[in-house]
VOVEXGU-385640 format. One record per residue (C-alpha): residue in three letters; residue number from 0; x, y, z. Coordinates in pm, 1 decimal. Each point is the difference from the previous one (the first is absolute). Layout:
VOVEXGU-385640
REC  type  seq        c1        c2        c3
REC   ALA  NUM         X         Y         Z
...
This chain:
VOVEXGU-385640
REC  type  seq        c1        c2        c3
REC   UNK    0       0.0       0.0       0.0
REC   UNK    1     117.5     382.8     -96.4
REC   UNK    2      -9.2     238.7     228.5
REC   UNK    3     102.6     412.7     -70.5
REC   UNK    4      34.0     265.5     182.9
REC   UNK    5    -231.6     250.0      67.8
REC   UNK    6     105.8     353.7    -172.2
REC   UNK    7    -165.6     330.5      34.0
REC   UNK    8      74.3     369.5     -52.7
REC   UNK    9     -69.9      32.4     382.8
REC   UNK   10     323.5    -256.0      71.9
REC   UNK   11     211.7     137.0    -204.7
REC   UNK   12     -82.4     398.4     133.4
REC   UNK   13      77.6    -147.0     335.4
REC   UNK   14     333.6    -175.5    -106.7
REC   UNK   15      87.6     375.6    -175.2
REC   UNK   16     -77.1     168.5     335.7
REC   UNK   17     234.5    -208.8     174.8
REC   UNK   18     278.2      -2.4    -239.7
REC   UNK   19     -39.9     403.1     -15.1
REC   UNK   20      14.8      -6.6     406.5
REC   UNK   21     309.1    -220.1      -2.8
REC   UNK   22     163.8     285.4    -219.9
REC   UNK   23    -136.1     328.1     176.4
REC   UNK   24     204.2    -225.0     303.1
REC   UNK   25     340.6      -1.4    -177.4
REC   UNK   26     -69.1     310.4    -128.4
REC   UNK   27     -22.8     151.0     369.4
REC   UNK   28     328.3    -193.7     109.5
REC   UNK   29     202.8     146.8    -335.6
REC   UNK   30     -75.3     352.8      44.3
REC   UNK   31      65.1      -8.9     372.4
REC   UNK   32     333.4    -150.6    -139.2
REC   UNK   33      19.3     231.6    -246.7
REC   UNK   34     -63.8     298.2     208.1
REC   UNK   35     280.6    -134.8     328.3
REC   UNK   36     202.3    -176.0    -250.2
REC   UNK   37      13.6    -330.1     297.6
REC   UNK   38    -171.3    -302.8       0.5
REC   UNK   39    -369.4      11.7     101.0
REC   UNK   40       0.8    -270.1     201.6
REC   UNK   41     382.0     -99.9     125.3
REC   UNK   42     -97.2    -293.2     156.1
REC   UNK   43    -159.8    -168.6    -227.2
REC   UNK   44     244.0      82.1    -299.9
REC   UNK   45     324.3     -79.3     212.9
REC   UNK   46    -114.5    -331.2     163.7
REC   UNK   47     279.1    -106.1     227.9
REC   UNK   48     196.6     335.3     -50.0
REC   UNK   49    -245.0     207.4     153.3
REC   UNK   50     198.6      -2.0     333.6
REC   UNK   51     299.4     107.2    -163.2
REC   UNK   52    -174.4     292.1    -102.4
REC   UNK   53    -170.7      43.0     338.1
REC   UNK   54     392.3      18.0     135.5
REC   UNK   55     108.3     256.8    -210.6
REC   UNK   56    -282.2     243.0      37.1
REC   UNK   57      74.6     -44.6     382.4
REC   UNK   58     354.9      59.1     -56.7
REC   UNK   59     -98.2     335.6    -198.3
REC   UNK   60    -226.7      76.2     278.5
REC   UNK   61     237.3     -60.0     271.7
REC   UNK   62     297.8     251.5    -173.5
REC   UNK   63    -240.5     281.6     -70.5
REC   UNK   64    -124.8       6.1     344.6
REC   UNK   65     377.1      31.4     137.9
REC   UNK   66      66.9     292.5    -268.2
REC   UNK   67    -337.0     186.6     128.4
REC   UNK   68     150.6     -61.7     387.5
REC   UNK   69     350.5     100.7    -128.0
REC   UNK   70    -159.2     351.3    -142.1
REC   UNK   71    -157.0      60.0     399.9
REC   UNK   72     369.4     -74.6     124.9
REC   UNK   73     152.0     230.0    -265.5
REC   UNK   74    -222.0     275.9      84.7
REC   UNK   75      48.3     -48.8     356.9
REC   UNK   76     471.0       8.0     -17.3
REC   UNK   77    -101.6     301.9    -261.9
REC   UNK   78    -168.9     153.0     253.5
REC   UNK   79     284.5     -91.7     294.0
REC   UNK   80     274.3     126.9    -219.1
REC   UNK   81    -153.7     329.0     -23.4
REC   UNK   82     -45.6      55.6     355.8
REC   UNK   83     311.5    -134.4      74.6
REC   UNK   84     170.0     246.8    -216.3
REC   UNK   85    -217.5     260.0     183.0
REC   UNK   86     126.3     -99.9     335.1
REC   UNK   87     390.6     -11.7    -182.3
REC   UNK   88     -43.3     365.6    -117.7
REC   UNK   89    -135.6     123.8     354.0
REC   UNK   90     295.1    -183.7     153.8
REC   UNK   91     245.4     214.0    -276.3
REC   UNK   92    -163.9     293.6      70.8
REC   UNK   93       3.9     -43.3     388.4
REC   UNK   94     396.5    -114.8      -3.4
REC   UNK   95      62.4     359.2    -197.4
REC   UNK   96    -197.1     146.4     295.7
REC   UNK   97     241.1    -157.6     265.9
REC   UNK   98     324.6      99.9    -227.8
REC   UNK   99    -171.1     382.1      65.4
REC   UNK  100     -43.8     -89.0     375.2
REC   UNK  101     349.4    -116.0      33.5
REC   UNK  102     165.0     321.4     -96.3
REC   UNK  103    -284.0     227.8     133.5
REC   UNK  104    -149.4      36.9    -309.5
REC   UNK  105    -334.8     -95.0     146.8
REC   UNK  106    -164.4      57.4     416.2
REC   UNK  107     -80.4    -310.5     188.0
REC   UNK  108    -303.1     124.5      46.3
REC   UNK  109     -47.8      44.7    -388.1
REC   UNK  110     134.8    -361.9     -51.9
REC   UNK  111    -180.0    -118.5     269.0
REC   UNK  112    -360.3      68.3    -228.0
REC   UNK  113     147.9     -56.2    -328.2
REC   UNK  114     103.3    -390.0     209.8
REC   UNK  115    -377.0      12.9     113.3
REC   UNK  116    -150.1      65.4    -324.0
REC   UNK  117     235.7    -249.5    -175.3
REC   UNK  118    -123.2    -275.5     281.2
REC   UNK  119    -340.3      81.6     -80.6
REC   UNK  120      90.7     -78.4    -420.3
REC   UNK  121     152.8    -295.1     103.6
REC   UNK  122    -291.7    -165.0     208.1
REC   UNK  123    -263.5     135.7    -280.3
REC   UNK  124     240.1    -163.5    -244.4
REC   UNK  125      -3.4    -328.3     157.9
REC   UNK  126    -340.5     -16.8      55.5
REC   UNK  127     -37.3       4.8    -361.4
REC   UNK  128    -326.8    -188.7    -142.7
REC   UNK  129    -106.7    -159.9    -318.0
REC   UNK  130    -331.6    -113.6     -75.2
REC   UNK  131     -71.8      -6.2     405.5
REC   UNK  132     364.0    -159.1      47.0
REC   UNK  133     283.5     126.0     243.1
REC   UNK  134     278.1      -3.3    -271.2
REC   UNK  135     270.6     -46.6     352.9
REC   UNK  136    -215.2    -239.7     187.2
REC   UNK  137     155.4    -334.4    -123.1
REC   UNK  138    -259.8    -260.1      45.7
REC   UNK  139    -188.9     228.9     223.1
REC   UNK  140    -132.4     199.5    -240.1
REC   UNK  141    -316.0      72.0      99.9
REC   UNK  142     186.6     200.3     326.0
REC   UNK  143     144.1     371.2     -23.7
REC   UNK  144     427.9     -84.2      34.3
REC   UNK  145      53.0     309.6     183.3
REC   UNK  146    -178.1     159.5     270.9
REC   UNK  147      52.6     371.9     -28.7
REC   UNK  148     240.7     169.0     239.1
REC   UNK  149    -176.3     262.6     138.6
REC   UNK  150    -351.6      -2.2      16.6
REC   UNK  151    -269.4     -13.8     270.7
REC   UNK  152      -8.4    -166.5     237.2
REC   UNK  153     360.9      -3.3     -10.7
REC   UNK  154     141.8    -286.5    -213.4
REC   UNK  155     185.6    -305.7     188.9
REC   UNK  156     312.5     102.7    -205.5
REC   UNK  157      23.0     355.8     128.1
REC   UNK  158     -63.7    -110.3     391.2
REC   UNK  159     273.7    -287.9     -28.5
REC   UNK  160     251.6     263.6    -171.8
REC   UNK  161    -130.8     244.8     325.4
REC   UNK  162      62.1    -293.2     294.2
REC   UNK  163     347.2    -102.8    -143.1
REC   UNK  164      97.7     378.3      19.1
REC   UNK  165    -134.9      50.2     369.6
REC   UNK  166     162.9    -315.7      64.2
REC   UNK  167     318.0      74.7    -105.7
REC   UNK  168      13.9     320.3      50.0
REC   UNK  169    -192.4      70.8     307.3
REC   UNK  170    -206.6     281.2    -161.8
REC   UNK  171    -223.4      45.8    -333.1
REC   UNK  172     126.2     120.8    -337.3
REC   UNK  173    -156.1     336.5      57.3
REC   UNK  174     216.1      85.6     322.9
REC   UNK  175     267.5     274.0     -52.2
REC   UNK  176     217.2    -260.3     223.1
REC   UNK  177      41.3    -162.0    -327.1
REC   UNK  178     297.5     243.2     -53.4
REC   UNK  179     207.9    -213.9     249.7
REC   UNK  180     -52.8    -299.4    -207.9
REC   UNK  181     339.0     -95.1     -69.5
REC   UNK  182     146.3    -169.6    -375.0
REC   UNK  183      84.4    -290.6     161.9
REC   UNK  184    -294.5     -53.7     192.8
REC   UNK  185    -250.1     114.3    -323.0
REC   UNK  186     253.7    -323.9    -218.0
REC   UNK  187     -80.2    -263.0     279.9
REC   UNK  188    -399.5     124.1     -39.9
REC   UNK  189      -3.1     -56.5    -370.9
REC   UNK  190     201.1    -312.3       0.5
REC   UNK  191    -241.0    -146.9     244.8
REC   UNK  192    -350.1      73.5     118.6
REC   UNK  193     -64.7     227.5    -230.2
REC   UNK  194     138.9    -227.7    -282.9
REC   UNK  195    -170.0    -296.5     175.8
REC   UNK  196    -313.2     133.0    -105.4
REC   UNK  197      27.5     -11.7    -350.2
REC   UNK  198      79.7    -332.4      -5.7
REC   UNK  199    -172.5    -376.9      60.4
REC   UNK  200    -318.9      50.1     261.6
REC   UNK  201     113.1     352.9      33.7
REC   UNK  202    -100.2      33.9    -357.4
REC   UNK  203    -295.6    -210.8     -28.7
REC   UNK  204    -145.4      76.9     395.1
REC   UNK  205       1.0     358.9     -80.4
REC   UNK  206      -6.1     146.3    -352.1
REC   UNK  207     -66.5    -251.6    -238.2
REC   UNK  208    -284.6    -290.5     -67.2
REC   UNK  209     155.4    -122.2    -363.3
REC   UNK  210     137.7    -335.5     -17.7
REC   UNK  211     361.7    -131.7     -66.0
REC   UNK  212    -149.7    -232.7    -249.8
REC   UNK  213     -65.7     144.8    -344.0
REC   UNK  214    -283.0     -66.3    -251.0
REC   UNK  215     108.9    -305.1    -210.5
REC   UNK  216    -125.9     -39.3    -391.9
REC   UNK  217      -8.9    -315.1    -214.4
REC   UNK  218     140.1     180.8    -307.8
REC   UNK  219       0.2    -336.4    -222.4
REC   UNK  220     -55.9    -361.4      65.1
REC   UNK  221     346.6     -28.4     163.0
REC   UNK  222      76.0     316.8      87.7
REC   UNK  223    -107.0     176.7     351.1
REC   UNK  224     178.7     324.7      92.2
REC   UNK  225     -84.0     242.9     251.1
REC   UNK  226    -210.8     329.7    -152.9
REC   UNK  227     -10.1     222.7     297.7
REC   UNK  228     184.0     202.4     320.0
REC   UNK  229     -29.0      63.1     352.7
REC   UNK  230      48.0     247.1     250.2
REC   UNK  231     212.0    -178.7     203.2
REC   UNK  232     295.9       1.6    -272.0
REC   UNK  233     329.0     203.0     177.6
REC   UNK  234     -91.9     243.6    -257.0
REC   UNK  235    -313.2     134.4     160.6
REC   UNK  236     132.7       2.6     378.4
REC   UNK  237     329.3     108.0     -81.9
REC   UNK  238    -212.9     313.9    -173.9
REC   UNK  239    -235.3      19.8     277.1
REC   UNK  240     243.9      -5.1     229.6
REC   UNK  241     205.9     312.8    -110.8
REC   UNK  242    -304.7     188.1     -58.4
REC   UNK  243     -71.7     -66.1     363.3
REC   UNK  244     317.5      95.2     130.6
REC   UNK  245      16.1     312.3    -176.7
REC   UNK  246    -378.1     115.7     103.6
REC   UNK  247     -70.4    -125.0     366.6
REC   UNK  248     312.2     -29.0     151.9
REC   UNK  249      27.9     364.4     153.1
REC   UNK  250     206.6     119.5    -233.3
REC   UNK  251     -90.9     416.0      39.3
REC   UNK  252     181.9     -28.5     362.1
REC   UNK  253     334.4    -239.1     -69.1
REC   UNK  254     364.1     110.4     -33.4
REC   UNK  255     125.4      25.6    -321.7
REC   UNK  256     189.6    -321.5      75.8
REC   UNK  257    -248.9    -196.8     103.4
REC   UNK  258    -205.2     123.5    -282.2
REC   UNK  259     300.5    -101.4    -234.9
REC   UNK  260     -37.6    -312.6     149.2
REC   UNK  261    -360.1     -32.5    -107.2
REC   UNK  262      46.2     145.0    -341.2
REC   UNK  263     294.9    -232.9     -79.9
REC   UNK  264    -182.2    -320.2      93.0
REC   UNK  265    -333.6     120.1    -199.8
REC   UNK  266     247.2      29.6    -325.8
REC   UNK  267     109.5    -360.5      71.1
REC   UNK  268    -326.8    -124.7       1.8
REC   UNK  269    -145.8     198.7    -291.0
REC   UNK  270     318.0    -122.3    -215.4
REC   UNK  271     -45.3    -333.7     120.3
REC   UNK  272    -387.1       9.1     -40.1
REC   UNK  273      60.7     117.1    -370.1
REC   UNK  274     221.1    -311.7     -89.9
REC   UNK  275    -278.0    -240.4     151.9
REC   UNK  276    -280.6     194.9    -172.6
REC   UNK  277     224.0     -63.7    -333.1
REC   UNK  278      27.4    -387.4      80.0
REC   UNK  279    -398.4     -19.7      31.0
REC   UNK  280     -36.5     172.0    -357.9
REC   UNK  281     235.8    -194.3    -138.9
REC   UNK  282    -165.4    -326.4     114.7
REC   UNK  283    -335.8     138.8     -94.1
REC   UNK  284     134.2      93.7    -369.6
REC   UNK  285     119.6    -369.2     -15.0
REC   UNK  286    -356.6    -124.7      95.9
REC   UNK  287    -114.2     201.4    -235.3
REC   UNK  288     210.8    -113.9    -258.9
REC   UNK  289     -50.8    -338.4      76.1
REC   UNK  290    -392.3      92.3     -34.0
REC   UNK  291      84.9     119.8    -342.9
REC   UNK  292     204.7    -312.4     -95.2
REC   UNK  293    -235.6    -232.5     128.6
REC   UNK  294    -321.5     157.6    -149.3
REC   UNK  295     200.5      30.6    -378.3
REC   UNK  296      72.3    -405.9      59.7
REC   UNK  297    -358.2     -75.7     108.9
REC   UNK  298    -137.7     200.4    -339.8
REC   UNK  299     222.3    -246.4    -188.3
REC   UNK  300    -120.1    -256.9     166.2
REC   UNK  301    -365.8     138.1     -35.8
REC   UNK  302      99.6      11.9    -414.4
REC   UNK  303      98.6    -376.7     -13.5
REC   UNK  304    -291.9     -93.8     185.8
REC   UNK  305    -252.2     156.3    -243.9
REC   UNK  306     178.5    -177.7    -286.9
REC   UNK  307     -38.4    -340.5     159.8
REC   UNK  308    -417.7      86.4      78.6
REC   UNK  309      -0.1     152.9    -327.4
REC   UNK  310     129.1    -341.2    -179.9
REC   UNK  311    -244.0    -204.3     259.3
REC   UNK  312    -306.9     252.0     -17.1
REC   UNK  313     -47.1     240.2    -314.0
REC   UNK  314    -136.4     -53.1    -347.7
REC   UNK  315     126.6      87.9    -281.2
REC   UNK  316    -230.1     325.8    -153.0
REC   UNK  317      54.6    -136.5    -358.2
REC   UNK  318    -163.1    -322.1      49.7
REC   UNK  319    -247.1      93.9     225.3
REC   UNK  320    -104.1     302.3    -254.8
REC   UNK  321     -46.4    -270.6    -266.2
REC   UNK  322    -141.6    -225.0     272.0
REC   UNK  323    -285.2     271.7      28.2
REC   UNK  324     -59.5     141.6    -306.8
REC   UNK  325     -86.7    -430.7    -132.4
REC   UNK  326    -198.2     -11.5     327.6
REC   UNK  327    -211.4     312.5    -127.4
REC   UNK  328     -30.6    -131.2    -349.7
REC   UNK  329    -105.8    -331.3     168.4
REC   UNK  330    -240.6     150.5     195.2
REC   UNK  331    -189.9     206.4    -268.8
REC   UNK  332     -12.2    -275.1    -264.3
REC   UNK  333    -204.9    -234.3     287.5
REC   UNK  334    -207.8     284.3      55.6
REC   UNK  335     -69.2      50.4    -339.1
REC   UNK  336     -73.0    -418.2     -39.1
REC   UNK  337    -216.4       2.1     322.5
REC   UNK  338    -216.9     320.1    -187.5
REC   UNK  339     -89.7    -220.4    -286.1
REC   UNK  340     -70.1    -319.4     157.6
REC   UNK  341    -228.1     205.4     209.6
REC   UNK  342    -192.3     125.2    -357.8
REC   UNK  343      -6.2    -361.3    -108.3
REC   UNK  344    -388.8     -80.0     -11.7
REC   UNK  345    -153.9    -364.8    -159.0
REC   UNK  346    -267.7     222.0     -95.5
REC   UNK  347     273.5     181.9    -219.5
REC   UNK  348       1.5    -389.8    -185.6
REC   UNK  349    -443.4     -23.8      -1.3
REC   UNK  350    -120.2      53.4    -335.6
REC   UNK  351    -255.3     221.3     -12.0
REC   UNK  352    -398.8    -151.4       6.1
């Protein structure tokens, strides 16, 4: 026995409908090709290399998030290094000031507010922010470095500078029996309780909250350098410290010896601050540096990277142009097909009664 298949015009419109929805599909995946130049769908194209290409897109990620950190430590040493060179200049300008005071250029009385003022710089300096960030804090940089010298109520600073003076002395810095103050007596002060405090607890108990540890920065995938400063480098006490000296230390009612004496060990100090000041800009132009270096390796890096996704993930525009333009074609002969099976009619085929 024969048996056919049953044929109409409504089976074959359905069968045109499909194949037309089956290309309006792979159109839809070519032109999002076309238009990102990458694979629609990675996973299924690649198979078993799609992890390879998950890899190196994490690999791409990883590097351009340690450039974007890297720009946030760069603006931060920029921002150091100019305050730094601030502090340098004041120190310049304040050892020209003590050259004047030396050879009476200059009252101790007029030094002692020009030492004031340039204390004042100094702590303003240090308490330098960025982006709600004490610059000098170390890792404490959510804390102000330096408390202010004078201010109200009086600062811890200025009353432990006060008690080592009555203590030593047996009087306050304001007393005219500061004139009997000998050289030798002033050069034991400043070599000990006076220099204690600008050093170790001293330091830390009274003017400063930074911390010795600076902020660190991952600056590559080996590569982790430090990115900041502190106020508790010599460079900031030994600063402080001859400011002090030079502005609270009763200077209006000393001999001229004694007043040498003070003057001689304030140049010391501001010379010897200067050189440590250099050292921390030279270490923070070498971070810098290195940021530089590391961030023009990383872009290589990036370069290579985007080559190897490029020959895992993207299309070629050529063949996906032709790719489209036959899917088009495709496309509008079925619809064309599908409109004249639709018109076919058996009454077309009826002869007339």
């Amino acid at each position: 026995m024969t048996t056919t298949s049953h044929i109409s015009t409504a089976a074959i419109g359905m069968a045109s409908r499909l194949s037309i929805s089956n290309l309006q599909t792979k159109l839809q995946v070519a032109q999002k090709e076309l238009s990102t130049l990458r694979l629609s769908d990675v996973g299924l194209s690649l198979g078993y290399r799609t992890g390879e290409a998950v890899s190196v897109r994490q690999e791409i990620t990883r590097l351009k998030t340690i450039t974007d950190t890297n720009s946030i430590a760069k603006s931060r040493l920029d921002t150091t290094d100019v305050a730094l060179k601030g502090m340098m200049d004041g120190a310049s300008q304040f050892l020209g000031n003590l050259f004047l005071a030396r050879n009476g250029g200059i009252t101790p009385g007029a030094l002692a507010d020009v030492a004031k003022n340039a204390l004042s710089t100094l702590t303003d300096a240090s308490n330098t922010t960025l982006n709600g960030m004490f610059l000098f804090g170390g890792i404490n940089s959510d804390a102000k470095p330096i408390q202010p010298y004078d201010s109200t109520p009086t600062s811890a600073a200025k009353s432990a500078v006060a008690d080592a003076f009555q203590n030593a002395f047996g009087f306050p810095q304001s007393d005219p029996a500061a004139a009997n103050i000998s050289p030798a007596d002033m050069t034991n002060f400043l070599d000990g309780t006076f220099k204690d405090l600008f050093e170790g607890n001293g330091w830390k108990g009274t003017w400063s909250n930074a911390s010795d540890q600076n902020i660190k920065s991952r600056i590559s995938t080996s590569e982790l350098i430090d990115t900041s400063a502190n106020a508790n480098e010599p460079a900031f006490r030994k600063l402080a410290e001859a400011y002090t000296m030079m502005s609270d230390l009763g200077n209006k009612n000393l001999s001229t010896d004694t007043y040498n004496v003070l003057i001689d060990k304030a140049m010391a100090l501001v010379n010897a601050a200067t050189t440590d000041f250099t050292r921390i800009r030279t270490d923070i132009g070498s971070a810098q540096s290195r940021i530089q270096g590391a961030n023009d390796r990383m872009d290589i890096q990036v370069n290579v990277l985007n080559l190897n996704i490029n020959s895992l993930e993207g299309v070629d525009s050529s063949e996906v142009s032709v790719r489209v333009s036959s899917l088009l074609t495709q496309i509008e002969t079925a619809y064309s097909v599908t409109a004249k099976i639709q018109n076919l009619s058996i009454l077309n085929y009826m002869p007339n009664s």
